[in-house]
N, CA, C and O atoms as CSV, one atom per row, in Angstrom:
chain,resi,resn,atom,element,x,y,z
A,1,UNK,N,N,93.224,-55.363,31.394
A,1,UNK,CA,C,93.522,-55.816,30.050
A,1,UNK,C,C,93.391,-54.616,29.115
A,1,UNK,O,O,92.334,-53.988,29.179
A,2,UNK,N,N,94.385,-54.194,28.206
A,2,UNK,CA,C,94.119,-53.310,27.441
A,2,UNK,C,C,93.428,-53.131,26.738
A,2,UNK,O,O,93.633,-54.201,26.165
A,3,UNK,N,N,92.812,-52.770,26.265
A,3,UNK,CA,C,91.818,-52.719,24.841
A,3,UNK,C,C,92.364,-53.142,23.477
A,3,UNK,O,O,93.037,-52.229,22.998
A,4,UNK,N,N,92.305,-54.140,22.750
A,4,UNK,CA,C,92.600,-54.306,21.561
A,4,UNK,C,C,92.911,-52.952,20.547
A,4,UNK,O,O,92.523,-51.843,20.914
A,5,UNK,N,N,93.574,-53.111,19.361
A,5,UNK,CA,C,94.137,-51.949,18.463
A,5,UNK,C,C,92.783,-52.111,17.638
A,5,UNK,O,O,91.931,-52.885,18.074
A,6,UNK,N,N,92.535,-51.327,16.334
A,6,UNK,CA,C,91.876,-51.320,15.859
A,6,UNK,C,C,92.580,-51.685,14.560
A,6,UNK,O,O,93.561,-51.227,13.973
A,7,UNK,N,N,91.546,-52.883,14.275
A,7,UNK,CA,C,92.022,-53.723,13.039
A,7,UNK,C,C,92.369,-52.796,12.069
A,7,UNK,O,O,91.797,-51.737,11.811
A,8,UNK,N,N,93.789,-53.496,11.325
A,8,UNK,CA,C,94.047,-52.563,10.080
A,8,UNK,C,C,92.578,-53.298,9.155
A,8,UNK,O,O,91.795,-54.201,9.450
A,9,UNK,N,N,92.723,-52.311,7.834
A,9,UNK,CA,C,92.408,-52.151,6.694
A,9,UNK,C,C,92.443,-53.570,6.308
A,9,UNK,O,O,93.616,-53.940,6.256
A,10,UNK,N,N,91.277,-54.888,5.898
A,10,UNK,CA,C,91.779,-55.176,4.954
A,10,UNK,C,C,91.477,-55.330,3.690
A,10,UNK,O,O,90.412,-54.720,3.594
A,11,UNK,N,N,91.853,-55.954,2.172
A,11,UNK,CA,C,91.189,-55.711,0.920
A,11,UNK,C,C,89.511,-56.915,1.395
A,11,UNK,O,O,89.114,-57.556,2.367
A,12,UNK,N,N,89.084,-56.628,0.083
A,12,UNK,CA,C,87.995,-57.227,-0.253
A,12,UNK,C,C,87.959,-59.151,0.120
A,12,UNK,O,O,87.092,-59.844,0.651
A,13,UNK,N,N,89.412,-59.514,-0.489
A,13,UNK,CA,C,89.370,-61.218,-0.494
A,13,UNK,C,C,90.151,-61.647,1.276
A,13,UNK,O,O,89.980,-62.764,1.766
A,14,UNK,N,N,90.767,-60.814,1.820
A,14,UNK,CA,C,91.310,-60.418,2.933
A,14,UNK,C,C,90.291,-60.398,4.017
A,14,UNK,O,O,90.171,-61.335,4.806
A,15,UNK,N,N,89.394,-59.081,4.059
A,15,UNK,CA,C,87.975,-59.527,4.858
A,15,UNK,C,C,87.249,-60.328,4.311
A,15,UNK,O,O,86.284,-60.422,5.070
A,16,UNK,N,N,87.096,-60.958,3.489
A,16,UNK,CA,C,86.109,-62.277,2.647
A,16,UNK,C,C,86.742,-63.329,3.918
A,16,UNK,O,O,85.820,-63.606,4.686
A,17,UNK,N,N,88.210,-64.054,4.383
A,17,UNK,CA,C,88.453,-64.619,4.640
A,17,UNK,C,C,88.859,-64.647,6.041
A,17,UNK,O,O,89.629,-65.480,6.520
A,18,UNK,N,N,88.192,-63.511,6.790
A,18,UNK,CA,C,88.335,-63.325,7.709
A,18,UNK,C,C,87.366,-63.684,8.904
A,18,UNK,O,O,86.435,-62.980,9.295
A,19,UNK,N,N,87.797,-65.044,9.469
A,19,UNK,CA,C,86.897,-65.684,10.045
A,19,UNK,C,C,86.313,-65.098,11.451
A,19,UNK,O,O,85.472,-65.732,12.088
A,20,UNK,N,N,86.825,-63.833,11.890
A,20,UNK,CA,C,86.195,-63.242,12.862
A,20,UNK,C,C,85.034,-62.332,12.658
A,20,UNK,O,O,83.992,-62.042,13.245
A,21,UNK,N,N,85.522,-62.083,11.823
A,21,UNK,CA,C,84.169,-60.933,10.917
A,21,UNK,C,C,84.669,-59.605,11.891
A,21,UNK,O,O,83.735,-59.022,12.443
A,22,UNK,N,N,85.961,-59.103,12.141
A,22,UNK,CA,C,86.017,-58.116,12.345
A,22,UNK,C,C,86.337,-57.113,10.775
A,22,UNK,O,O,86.190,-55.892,10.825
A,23,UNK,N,N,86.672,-57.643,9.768
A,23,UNK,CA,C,86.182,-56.883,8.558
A,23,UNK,C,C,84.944,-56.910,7.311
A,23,UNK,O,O,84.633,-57.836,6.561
A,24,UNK,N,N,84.350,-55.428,7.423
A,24,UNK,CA,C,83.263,-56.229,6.520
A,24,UNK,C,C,83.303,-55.936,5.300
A,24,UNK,O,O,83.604,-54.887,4.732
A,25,UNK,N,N,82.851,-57.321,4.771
A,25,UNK,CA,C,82.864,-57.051,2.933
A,25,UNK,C,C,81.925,-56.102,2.376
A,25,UNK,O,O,82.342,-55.363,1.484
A,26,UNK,N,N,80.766,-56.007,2.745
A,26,UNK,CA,C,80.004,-55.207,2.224
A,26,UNK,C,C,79.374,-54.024,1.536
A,26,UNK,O,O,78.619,-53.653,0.637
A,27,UNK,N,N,80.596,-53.470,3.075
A,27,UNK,CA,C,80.662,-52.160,2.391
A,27,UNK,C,C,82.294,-51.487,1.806
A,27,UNK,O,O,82.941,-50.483,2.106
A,28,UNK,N,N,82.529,-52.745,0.742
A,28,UNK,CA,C,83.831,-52.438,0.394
A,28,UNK,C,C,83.228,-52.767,-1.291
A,28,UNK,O,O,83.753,-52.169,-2.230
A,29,UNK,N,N,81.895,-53.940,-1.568
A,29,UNK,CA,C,81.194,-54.321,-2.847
A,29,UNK,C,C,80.379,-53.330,-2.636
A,29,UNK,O,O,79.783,-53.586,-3.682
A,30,UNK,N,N,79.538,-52.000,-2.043
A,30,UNK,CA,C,78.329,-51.554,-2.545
A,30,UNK,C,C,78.191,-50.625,-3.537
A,30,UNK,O,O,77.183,-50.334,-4.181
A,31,UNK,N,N,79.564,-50.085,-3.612
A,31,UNK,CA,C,79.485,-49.318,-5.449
A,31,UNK,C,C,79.518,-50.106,-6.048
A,31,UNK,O,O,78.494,-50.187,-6.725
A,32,UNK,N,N,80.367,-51.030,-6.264
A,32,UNK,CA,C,79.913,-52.247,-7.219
A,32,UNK,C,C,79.029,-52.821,-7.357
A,32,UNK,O,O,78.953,-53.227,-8.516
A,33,UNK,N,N,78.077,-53.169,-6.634
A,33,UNK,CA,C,76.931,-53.786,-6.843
A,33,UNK,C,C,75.762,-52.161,-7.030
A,33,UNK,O,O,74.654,-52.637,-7.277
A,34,UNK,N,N,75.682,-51.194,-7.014
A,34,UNK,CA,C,74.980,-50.542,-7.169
A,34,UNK,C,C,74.841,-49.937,-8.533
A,34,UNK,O,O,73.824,-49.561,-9.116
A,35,UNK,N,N,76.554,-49.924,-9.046
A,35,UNK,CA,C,76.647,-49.739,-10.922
A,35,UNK,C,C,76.321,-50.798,-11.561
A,35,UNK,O,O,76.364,-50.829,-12.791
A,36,UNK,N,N,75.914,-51.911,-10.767
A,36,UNK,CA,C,75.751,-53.134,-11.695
A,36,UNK,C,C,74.162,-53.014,-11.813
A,36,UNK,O,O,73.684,-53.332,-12.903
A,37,UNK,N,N,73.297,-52.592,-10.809
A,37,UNK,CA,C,72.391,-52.360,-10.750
A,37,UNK,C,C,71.529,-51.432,-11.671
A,37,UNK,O,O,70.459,-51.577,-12.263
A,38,UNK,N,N,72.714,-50.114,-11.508
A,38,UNK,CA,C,72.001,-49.440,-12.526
A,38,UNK,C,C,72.191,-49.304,-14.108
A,38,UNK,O,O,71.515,-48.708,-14.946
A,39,UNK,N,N,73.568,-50.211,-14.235
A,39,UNK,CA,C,73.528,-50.563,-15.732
A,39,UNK,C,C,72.214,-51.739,-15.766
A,39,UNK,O,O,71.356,-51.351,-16.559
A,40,UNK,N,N,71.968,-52.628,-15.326
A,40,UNK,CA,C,70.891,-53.658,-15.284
A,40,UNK,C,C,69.719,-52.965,-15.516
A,40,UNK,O,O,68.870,-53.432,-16.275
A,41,UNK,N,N,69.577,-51.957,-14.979
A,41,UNK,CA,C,68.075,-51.138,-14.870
A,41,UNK,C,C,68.376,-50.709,-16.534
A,41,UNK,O,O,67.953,-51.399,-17.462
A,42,UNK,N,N,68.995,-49.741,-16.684
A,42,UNK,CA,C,69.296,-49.000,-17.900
A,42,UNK,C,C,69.519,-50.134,-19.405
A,42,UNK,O,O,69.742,-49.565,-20.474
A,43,UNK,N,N,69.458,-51.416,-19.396
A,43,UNK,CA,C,69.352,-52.043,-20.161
A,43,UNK,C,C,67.778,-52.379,-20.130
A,43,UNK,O,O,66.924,-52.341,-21.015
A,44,UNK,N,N,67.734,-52.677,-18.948
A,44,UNK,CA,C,66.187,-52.882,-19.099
A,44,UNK,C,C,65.161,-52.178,-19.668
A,44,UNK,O,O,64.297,-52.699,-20.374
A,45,UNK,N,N,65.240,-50.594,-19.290
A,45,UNK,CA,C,64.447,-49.629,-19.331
A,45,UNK,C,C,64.923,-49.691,-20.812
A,45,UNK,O,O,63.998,-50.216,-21.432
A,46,UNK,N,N,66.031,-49.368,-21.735
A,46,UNK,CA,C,66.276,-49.099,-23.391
A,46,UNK,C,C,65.606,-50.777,-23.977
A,46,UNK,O,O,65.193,-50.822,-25.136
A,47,UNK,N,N,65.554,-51.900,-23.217
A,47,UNK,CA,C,64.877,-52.843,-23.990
A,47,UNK,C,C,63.089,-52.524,-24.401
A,47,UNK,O,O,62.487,-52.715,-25.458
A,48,UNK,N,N,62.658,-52.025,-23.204
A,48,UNK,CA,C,61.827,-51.434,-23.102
A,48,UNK,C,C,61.377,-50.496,-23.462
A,48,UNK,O,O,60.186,-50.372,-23.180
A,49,UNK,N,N,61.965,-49.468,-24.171
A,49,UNK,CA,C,61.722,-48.317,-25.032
A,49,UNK,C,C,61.706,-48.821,-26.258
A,49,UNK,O,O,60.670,-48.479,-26.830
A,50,UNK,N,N,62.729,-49.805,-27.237
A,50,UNK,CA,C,62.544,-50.502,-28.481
A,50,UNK,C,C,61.872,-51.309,-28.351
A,50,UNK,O,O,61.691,-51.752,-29.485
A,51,UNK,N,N,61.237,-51.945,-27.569
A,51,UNK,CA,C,59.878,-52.834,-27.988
A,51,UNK,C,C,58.586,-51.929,-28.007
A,51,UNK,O,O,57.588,-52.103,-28.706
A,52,UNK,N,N,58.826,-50.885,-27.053
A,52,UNK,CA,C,57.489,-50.062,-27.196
A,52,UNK,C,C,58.083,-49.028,-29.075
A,52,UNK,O,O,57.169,-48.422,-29.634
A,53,UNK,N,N,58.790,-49.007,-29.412
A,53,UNK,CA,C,59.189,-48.622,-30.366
A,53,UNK,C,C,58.538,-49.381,-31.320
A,53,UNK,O,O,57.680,-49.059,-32.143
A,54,UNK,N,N,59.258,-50.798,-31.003
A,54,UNK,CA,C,58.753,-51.636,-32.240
A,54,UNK,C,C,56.922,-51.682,-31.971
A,54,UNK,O,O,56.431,-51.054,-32.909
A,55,UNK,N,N,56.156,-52.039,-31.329
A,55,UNK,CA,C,54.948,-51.891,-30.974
A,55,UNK,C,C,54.245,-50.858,-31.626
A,55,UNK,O,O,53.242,-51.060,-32.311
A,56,UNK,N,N,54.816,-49.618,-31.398
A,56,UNK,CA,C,54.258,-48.494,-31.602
A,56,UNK,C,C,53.993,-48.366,-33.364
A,56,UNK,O,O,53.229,-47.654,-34.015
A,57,UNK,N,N,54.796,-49.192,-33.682
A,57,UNK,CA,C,54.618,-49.353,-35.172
A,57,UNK,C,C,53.723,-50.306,-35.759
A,57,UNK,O,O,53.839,-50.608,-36.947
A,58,UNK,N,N,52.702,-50.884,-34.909
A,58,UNK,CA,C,52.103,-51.601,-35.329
A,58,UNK,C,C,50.593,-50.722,-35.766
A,58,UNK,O,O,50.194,-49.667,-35.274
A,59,UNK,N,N,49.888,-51.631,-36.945
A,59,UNK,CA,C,48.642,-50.519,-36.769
A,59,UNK,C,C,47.228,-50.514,-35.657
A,59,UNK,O,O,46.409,-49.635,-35.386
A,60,UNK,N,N,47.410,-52.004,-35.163
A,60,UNK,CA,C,46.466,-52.126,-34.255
A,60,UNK,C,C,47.191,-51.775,-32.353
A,60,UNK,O,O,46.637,-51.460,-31.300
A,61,UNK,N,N,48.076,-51.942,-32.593
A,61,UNK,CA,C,48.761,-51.675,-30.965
A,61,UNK,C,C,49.639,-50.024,-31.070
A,61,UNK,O,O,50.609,-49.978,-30.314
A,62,UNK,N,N,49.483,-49.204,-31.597
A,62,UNK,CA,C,50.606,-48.181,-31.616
A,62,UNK,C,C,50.131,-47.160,-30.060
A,62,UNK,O,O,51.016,-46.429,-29.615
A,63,UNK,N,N,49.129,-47.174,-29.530
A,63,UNK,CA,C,49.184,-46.390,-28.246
A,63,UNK,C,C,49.779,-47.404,-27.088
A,63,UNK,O,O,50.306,-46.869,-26.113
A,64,UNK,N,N,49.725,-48.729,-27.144
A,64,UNK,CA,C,50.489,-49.237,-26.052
A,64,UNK,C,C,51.949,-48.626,-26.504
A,64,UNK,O,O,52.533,-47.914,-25.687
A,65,UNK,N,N,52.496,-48.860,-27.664
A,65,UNK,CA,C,53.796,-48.541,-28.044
A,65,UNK,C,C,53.993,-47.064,-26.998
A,65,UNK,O,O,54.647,-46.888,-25.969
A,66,UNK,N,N,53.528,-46.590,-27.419
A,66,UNK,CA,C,53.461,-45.133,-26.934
A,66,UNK,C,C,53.781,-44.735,-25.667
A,66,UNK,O,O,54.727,-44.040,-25.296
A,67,UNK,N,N,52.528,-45.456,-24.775
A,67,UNK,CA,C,52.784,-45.433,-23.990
A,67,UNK,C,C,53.875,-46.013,-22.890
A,67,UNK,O,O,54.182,-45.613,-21.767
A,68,UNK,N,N,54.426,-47.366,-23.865
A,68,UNK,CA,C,55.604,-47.773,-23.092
A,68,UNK,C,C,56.996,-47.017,-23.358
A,68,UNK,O,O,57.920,-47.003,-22.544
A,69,UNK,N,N,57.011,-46.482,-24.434
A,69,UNK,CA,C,57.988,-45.400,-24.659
A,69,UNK,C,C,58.212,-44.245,-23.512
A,69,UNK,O,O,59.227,-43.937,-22.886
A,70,UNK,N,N,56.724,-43.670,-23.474
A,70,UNK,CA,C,56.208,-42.613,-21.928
A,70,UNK,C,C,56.935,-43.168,-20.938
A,70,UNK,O,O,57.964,-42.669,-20.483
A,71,UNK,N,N,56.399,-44.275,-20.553
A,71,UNK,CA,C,56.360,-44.961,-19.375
A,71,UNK,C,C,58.332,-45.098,-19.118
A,71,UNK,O,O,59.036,-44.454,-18.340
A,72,UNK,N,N,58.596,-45.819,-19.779
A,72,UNK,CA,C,60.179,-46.496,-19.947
A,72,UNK,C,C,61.401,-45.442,-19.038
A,72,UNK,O,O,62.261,-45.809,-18.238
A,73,UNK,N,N,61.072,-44.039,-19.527
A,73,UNK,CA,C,62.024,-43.165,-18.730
A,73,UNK,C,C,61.620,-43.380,-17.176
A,73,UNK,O,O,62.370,-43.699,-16.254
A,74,UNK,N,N,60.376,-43.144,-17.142
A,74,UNK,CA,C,59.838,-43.430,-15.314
A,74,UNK,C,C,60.138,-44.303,-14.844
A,74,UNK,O,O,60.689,-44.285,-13.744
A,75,UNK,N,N,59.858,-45.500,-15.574
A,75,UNK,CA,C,60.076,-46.990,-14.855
A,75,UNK,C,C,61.777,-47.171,-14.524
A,75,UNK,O,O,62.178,-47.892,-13.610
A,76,UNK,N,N,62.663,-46.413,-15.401
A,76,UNK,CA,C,64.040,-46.425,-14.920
A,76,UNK,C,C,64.847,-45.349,-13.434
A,76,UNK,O,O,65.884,-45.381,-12.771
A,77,UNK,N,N,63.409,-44.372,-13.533
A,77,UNK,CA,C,63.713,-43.551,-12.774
A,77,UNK,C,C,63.304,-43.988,-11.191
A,77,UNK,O,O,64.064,-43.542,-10.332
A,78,UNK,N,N,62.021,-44.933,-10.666
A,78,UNK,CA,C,61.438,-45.220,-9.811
A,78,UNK,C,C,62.556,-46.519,-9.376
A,78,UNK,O,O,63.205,-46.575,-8.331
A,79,UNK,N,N,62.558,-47.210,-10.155
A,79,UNK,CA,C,63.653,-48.823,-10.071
A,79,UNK,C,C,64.951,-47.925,-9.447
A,79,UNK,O,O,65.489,-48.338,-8.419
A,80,UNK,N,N,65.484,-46.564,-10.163
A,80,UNK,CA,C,66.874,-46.531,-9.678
A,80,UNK,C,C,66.948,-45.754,-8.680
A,80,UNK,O,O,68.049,-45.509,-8.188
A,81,UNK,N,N,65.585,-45.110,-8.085
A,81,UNK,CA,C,65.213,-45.003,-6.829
A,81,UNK,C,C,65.387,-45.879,-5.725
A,81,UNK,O,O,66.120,-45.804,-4.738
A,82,UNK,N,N,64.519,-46.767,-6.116
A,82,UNK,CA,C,64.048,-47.635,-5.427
A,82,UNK,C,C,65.621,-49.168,-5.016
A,82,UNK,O,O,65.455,-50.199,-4.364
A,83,UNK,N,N,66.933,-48.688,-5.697
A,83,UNK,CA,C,67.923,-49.618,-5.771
A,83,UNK,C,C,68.729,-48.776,-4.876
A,83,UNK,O,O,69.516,-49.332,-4.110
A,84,UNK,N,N,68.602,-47.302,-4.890
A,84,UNK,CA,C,69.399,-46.503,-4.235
A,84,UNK,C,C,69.362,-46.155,-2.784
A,84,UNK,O,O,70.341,-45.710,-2.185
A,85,UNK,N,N,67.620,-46.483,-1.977
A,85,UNK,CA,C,67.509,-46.462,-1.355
A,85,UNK,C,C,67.747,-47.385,-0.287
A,85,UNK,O,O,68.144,-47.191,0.862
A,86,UNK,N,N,67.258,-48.962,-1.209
A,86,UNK,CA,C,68.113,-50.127,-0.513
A,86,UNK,C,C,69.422,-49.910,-0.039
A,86,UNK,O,O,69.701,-50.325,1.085
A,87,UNK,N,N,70.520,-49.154,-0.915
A,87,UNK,CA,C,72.141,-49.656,-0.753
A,87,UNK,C,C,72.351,-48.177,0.308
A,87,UNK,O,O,73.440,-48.122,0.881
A,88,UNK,N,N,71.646,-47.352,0.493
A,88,UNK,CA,C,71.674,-46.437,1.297
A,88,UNK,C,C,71.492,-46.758,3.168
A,88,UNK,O,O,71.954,-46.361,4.238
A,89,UNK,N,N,70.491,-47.745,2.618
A,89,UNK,CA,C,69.937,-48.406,4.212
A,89,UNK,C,C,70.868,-49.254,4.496
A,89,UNK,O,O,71.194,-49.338,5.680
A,90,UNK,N,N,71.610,-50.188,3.400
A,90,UNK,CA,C,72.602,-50.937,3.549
A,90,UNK,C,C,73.887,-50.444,4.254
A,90,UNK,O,O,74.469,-51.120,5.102
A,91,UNK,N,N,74.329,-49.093,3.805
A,91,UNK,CA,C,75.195,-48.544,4.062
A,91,UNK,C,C,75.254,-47.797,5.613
A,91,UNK,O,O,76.171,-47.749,6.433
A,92,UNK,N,N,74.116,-47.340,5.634
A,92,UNK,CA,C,73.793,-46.502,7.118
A,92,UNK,C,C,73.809,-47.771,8.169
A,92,UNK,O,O,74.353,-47.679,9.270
A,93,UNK,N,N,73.293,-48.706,7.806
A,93,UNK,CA,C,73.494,-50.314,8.950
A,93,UNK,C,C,74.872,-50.322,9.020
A,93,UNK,O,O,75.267,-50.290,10.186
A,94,UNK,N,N,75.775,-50.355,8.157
A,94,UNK,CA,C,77.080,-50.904,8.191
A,94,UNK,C,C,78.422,-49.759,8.775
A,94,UNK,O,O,79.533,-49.879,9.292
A,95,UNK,N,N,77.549,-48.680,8.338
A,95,UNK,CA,C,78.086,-46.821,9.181
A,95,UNK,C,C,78.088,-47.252,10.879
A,95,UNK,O,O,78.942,-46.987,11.725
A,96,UNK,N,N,76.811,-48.007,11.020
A,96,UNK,CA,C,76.360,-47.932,12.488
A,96,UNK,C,C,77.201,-48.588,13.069
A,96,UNK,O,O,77.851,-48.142,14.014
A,97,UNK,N,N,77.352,-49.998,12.500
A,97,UNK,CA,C,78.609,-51.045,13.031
A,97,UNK,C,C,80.292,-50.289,13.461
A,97,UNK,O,O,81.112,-50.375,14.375
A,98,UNK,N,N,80.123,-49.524,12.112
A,98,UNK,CA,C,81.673,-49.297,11.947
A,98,UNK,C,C,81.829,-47.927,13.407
A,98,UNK,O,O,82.951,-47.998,13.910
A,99,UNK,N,N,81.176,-47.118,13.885
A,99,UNK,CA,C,80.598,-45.926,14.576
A,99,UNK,C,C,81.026,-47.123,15.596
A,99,UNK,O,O,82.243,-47.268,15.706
A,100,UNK,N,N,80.262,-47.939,16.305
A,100,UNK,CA,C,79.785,-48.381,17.559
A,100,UNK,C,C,80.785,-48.638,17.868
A,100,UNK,O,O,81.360,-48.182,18.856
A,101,UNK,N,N,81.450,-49.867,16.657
A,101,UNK,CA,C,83.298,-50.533,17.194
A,101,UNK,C,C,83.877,-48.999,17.965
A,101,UNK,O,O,84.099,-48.797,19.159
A,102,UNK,N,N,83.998,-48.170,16.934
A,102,UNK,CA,C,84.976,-47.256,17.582
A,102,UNK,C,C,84.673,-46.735,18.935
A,102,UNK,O,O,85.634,-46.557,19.682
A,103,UNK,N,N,83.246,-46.409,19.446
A,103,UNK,CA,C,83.034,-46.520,20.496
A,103,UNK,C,C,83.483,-46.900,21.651
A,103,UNK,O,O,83.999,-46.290,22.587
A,104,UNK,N,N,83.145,-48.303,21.411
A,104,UNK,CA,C,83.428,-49.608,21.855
A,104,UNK,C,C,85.072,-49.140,22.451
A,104,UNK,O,O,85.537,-48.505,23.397
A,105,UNK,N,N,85.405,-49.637,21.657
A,105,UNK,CA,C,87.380,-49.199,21.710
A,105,UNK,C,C,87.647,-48.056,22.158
A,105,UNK,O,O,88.876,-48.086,22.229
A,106,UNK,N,N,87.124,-46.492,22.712
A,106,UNK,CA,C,86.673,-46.077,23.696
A,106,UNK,C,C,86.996,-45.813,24.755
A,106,UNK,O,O,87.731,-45.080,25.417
A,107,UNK,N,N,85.981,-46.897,24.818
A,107,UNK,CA,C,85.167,-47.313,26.613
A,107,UNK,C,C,86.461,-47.808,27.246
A,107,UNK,O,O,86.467,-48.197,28.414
């Protein structure tokens, strides 16, 4: 028996509906879901700098202010670490799949 061809290409709603799961969606959404991520972070972290803003203006709380101002650049920097490394592991799993098929097809 010959070996099967290797599936074309298909789009995003194409492998969505592809009941063999020889295409995967995943890694066709992970820039997308990773800019969504880090606009999400980056709203977060600037909400977080104007409340430590607004805070900081108070006369009894102005070193928390302060310090969440400090803090706010880090906390965006560790989160968009910490989002990048997920979609990295995501990606190297889905490298592995895509590697093995070809293998596979091969043999």
């Amino acid at each position: 028996m010959p070996p099967r061809p290797f599936p074309r290409e298909k789009g995003v709603f194409g492998a969505l509906l592809d009941t063999r799961f020889e295409h995967l969606v995943t890694p066709k959404l992970i820039r997308l879901w990773y800019i969504v991520a880090l606009l999400l972070i980056t709203l977060q972290c600037t909400i977080f700098l104007f409340l430590g803003l607004w805070i900081a203006s108070w006369d009894d709380g102005w070193a928390w202010g302060v310090i969440m101002m400090l803090a706010s650049p880090l906390v965006w920097l560790f989160e968009a670490l910490m989002v990048r490394i997920l979609m990295e592991a995501v990606v190297v799993r889905f490298k592995g799949v895509e590697h093995l098929r070809v293998i596979k097809e091969k043999i």
